[in-house]
MMTF fields as JSON, N, C-alpha, C and O atoms, coordinates in Angstrom:
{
  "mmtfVersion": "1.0.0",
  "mmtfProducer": "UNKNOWN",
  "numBonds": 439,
  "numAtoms": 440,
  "numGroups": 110,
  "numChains": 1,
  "numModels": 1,
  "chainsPerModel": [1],
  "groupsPerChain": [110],
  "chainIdList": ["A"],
  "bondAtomList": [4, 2, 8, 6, 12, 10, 16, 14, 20, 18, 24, 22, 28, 26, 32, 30, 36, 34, 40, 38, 44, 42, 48, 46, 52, 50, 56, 54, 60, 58, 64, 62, 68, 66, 72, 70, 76, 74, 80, 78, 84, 82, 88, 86, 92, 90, 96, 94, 100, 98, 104, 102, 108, 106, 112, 110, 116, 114, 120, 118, 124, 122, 128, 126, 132, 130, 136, 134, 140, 138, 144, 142, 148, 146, 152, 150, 156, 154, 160, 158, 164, 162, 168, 166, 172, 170, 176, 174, 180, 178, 184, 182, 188, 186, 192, 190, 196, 194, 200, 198, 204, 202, 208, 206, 212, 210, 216, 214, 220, 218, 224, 222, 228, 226, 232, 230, 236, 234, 240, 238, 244, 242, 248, 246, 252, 250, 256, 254, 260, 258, 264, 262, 268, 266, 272, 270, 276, 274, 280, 278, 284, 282, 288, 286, 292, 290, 296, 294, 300, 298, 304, 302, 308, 306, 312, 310, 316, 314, 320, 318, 324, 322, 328, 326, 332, 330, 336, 334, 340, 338, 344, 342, 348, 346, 352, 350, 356, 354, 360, 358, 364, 362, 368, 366, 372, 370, 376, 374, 380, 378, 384, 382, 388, 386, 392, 390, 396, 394, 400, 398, 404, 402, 408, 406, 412, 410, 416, 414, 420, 418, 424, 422, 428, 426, 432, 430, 436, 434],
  "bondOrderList": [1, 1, 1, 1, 1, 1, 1, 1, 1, 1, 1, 1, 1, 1, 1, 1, 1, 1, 1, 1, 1, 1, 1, 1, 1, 1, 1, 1, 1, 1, 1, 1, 1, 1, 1, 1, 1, 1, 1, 1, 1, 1, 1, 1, 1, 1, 1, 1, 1, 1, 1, 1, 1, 1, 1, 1, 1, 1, 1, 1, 1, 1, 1, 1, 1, 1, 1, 1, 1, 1, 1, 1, 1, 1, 1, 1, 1, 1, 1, 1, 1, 1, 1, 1, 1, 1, 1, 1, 1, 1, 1, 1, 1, 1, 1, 1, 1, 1, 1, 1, 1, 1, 1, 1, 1, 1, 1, 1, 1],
  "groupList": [{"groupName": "UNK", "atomNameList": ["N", "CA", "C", "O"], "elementList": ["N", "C", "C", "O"], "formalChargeList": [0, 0, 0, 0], "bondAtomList": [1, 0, 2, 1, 3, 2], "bondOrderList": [1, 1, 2], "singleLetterCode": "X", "chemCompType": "L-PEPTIDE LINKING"}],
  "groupTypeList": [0, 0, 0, 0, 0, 0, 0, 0, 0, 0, 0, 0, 0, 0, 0, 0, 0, 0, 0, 0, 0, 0, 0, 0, 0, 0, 0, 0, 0, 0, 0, 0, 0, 0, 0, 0, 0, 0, 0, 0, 0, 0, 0, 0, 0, 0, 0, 0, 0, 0, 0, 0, 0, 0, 0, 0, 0, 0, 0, 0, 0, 0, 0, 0, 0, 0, 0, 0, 0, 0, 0, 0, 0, 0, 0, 0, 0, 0, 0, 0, 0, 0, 0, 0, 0, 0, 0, 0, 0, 0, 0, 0, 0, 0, 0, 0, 0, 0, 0, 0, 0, 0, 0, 0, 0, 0, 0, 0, 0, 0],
  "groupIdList": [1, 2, 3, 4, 5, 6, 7, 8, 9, 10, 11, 12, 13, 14, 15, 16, 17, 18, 19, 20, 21, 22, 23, 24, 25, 26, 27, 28, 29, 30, 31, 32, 33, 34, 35, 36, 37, 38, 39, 40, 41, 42, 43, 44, 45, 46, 47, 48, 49, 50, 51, 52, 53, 54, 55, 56, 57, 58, 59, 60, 61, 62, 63, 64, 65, 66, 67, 68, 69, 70, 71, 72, 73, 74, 75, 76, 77, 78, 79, 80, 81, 82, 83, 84, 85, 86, 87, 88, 89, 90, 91, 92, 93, 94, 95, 96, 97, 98, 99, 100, 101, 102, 103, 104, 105, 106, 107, 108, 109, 110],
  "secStructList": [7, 3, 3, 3, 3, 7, 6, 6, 1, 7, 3, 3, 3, 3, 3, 6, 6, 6, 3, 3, 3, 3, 3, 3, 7, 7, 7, 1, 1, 7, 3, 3, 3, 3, 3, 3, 7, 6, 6, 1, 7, 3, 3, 3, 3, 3, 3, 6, 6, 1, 7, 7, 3, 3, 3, 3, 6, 6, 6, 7, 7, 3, 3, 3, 3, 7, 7, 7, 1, 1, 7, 3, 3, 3, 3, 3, 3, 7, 7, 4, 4, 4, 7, 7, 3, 3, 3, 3, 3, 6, 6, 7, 7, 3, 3, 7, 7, 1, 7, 6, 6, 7, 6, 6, 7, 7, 7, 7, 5, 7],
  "xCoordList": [0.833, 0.0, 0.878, 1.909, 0.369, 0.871, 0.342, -0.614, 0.793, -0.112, 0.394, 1.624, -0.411, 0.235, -0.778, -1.97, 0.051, -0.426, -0.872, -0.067, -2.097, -2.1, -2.731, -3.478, -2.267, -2.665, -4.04, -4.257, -5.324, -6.243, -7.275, -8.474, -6.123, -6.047, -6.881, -7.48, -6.627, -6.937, -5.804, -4.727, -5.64, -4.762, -5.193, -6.338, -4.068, -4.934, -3.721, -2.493, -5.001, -4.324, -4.499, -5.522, -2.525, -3.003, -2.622, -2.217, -2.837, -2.66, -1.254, -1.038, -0.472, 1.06, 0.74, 1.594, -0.436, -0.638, -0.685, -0.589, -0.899, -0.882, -2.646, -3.044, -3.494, -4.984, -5.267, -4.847, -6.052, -6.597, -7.817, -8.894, -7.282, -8.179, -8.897, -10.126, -8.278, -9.505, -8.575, -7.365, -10.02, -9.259, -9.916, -11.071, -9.25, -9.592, -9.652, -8.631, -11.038, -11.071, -11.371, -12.215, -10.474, -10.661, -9.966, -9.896, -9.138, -8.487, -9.381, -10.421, -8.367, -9.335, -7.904, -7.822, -7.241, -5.587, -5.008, -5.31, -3.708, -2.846, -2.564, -2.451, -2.548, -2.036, -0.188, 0.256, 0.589, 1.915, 3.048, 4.18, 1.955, 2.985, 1.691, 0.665, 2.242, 1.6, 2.887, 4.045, 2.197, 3.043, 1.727, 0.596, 2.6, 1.36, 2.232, 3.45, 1.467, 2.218, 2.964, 2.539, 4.193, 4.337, 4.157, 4.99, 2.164, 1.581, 0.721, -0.101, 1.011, -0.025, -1.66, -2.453, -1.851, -2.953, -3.407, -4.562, -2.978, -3.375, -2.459, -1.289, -3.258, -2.762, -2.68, -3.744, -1.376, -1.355, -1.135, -0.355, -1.813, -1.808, -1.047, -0.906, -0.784, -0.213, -0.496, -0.707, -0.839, -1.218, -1.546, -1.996, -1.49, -1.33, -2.689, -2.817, -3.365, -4.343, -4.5, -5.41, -2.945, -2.58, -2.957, -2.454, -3.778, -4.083, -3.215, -2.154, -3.321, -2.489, -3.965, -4.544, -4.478, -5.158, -4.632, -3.467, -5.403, -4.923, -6.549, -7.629, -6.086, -7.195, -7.055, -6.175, -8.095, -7.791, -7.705, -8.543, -6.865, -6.689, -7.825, -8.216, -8.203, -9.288, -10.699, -11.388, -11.425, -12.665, -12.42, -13.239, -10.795, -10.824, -11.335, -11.397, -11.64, -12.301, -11.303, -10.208, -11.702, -10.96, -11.081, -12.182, -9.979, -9.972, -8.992, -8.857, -8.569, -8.377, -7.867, -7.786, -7.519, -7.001, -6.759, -7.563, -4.872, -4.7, -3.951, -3.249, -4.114, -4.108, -2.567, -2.168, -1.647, -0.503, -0.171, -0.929, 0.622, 0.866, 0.585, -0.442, 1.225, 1.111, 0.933, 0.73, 1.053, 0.992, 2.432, 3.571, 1.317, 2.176, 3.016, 2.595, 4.634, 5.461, 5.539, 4.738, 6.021, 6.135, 5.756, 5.357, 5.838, 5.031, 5.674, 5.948, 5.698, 6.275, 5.85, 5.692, 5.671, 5.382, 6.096, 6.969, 6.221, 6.743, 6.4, 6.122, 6.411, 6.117, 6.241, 5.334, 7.547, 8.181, 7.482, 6.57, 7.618, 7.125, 5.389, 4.753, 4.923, 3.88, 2.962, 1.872, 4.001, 2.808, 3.875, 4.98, 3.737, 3.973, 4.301, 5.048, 3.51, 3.695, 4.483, 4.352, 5.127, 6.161, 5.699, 5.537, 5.464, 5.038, 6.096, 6.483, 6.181, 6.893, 6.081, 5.474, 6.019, 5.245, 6.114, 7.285, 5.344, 6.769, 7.285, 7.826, 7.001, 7.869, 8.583, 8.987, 8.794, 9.815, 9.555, 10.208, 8.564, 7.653, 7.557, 6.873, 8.36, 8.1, 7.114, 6.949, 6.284, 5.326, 5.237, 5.419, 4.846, 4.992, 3.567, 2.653, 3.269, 1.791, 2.338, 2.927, 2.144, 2.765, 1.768, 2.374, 0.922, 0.268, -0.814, -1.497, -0.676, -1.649, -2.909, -3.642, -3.587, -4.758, -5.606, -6.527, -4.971, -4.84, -5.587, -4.917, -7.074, -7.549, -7.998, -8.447, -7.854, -8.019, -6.476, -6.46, -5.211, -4.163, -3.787, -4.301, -2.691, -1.829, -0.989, -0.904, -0.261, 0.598, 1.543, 1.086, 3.186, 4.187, 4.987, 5.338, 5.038, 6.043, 7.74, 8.083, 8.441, 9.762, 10.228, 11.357],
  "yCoordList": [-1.182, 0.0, 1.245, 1.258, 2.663, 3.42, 4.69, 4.926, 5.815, 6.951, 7.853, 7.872, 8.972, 10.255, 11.367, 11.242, 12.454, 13.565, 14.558, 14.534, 15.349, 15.888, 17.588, 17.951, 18.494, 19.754, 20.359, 21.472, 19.101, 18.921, 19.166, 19.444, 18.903, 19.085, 17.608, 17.636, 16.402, 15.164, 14.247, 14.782, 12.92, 12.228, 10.749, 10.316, 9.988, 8.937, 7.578, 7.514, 6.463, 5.675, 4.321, 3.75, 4.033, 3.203, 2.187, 2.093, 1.12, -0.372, -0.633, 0.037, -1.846, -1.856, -2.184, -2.811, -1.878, -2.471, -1.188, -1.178, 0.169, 2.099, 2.199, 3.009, 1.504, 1.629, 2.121, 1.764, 2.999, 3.84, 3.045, 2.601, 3.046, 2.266, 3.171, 3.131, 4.066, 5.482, 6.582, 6.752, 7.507, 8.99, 10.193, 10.609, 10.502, 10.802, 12.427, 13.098, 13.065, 14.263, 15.228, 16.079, 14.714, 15.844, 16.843, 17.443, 17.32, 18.397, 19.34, 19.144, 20.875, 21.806, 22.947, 24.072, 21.936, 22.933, 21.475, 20.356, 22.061, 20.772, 20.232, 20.597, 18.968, 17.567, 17.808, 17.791, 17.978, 18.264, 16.614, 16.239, 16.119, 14.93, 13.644, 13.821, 12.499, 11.311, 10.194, 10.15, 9.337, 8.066, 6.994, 7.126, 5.963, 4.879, 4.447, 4.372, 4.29, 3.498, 2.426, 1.559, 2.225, 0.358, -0.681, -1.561, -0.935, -1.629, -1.879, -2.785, -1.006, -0.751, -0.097, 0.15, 0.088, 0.145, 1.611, 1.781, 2.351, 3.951, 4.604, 4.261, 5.887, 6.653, 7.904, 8.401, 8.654, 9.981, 10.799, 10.327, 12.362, 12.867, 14.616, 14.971, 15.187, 16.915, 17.365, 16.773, 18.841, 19.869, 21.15, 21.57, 22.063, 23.484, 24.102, 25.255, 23.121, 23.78, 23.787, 23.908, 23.57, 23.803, 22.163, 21.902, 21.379, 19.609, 18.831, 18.966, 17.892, 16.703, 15.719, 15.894, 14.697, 13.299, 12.273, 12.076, 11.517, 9.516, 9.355, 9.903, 8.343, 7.776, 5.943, 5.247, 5.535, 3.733, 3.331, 3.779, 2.59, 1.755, 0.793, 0.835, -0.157, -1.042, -0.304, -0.839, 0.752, 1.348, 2.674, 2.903, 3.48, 4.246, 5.644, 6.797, 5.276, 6.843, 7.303, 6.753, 8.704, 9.864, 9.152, 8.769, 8.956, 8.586, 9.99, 9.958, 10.822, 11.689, 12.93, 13.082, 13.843, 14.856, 15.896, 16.221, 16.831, 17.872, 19.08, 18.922, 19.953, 21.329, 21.628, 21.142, 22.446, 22.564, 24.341, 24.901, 25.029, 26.827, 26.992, 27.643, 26.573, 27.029, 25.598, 24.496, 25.91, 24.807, 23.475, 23.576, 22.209, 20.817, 20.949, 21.138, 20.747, 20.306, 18.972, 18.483, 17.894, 16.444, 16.126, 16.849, 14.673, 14.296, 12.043, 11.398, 11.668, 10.628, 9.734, 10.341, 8.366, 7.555, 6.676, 6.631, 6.051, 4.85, 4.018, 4.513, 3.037, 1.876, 2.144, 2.163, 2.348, 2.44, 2.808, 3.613, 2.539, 3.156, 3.35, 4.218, 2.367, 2.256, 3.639, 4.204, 3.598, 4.801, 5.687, 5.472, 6.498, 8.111, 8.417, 7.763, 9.715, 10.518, 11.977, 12.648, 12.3, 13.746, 14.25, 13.526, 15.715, 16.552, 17.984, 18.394, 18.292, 19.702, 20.561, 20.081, 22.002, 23.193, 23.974, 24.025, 25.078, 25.531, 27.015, 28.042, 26.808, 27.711, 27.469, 28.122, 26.443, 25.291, 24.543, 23.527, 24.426, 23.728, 22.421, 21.957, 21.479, 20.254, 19.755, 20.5, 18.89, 18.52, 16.617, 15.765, 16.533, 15.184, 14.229, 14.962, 13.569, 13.043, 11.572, 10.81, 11.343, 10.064, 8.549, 7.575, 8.594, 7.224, 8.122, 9.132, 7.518, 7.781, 7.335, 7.969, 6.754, 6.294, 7.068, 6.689, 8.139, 9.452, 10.351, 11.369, 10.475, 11.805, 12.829, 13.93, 12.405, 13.915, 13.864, 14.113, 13.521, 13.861, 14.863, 15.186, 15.923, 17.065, 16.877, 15.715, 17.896, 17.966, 18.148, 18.61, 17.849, 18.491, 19.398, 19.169, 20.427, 21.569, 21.391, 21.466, 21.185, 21.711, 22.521, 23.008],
  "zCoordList": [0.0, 0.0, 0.0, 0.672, -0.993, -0.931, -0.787, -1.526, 0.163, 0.466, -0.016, -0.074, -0.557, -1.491, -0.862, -0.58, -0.738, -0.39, -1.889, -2.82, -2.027, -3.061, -2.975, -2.067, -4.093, -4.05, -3.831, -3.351, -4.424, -3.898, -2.951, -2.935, -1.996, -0.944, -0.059, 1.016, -0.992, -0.766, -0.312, -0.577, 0.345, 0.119, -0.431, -0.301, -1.099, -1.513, -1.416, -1.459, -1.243, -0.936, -2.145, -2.522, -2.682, -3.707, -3.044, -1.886, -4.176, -3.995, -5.248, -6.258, -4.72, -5.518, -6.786, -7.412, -7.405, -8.797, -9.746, -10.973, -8.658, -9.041, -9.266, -10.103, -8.632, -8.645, -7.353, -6.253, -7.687, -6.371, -5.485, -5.884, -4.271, -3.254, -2.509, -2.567, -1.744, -1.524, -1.423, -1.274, -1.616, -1.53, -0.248, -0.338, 0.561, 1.677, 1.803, 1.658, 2.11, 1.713, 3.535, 3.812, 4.257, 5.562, 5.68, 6.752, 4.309, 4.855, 4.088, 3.46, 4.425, 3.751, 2.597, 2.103, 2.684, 2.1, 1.694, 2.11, 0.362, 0.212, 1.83, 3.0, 0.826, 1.817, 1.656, 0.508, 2.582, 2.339, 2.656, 2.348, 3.375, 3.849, 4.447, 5.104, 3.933, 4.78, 5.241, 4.824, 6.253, 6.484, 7.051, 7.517, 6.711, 7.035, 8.765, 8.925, 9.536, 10.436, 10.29, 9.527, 10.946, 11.117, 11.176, 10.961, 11.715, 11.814, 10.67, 10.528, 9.932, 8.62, 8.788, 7.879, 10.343, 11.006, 10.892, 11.281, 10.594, 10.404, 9.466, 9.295, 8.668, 7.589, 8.241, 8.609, 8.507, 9.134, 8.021, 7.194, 7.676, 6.904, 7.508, 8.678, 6.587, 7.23, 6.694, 5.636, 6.707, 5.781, 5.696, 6.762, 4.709, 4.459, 5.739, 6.151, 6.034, 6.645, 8.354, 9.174, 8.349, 9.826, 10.753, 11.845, 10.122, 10.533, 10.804, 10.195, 11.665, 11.268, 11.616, 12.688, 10.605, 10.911, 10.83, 10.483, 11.131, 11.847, 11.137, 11.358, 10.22, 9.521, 9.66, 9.152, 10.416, 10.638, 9.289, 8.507, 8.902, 7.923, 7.107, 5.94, 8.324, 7.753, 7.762, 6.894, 8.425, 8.561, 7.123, 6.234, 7.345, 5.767, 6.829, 6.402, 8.146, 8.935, 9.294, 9.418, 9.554, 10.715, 11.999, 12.395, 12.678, 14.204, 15.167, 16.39, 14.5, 15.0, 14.184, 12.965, 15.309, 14.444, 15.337, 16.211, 15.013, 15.984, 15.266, 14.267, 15.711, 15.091, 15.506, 16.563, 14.678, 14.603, 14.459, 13.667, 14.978, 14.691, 13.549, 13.357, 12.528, 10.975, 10.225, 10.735, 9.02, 7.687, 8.421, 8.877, 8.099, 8.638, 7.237, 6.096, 7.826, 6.359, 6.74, 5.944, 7.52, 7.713, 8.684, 9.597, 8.636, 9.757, 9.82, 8.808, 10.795, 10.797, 12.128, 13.187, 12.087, 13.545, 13.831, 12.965, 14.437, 15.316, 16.462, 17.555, 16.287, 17.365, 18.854, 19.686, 19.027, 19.963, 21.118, 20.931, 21.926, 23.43, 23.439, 24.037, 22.668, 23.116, 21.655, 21.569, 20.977, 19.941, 19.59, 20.087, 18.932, 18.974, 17.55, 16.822, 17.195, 15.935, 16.101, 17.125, 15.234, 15.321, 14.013, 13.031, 14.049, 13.017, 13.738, 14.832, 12.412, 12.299, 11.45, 10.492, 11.782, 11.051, 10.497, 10.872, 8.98, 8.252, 9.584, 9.176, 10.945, 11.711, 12.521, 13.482, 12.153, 12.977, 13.526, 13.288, 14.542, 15.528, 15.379, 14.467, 16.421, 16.713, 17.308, 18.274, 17.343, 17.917, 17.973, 17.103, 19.538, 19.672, 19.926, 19.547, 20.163, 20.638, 21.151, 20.385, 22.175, 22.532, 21.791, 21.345, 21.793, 21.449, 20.027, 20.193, 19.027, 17.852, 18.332, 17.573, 18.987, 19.544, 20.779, 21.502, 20.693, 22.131, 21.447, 21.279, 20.8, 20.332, 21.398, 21.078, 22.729, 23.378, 24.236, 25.441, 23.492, 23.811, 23.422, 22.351, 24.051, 23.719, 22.549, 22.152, 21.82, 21.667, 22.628, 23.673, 22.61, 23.079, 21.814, 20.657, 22.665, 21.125, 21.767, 22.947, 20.791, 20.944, 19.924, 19.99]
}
């Protein structure tokens, strides 16, 4: 499976054959960055419209979503420690979320 961010302001998710399996319309600005988790279990998306979402994999829904200072440029997850996604904004702004499964979790900024 492969996830693409688009000007759209959609992201979409293909299958390894280059056929579109869905196309996911919660933002409201380009999509600037996605990653699929490790588990294959969620699609995290970033974008011009200040968002970051967590879309479940097998349901294709929004399971969350957190607001960032300015426009998301990347965004990335990992297993480790039980969860955690890192997004950066174009004003530098690090931002942490410890478990992707945390929708009334904080950010942390560094």
């Amino acid at each position: 499976t492969i996830a693409s961010g688009s000007e759209d302001s959609t992201a979409r998710l293909w299958n390894l054959n280059g056929y579109l399996v869905h196309k996911f319309d919660g933002h409201t600005a380009p999509v600037t960055c996605v990653d699929i988790t490790e588990s294959g279990r969620h699609i995290l998306t970033g974008s011009k419209d200040k968002h970051v979402a967590i879309y479940s994999a097998s349901t294709l829904r929004e399971v969350g979503r957190w607001v960032c200072e300015s426009a998301c440029g990347c965004i990335a997850s990992s297993s480790r420690n039980g969860g955690m996604i890192a997004a950066g904004d174009t004003t530098g702004i690090t931002y942490v979320l410890k478990s992707v499964l945390s929708p009334c979790g904080e950010w942390r900024h560094f």
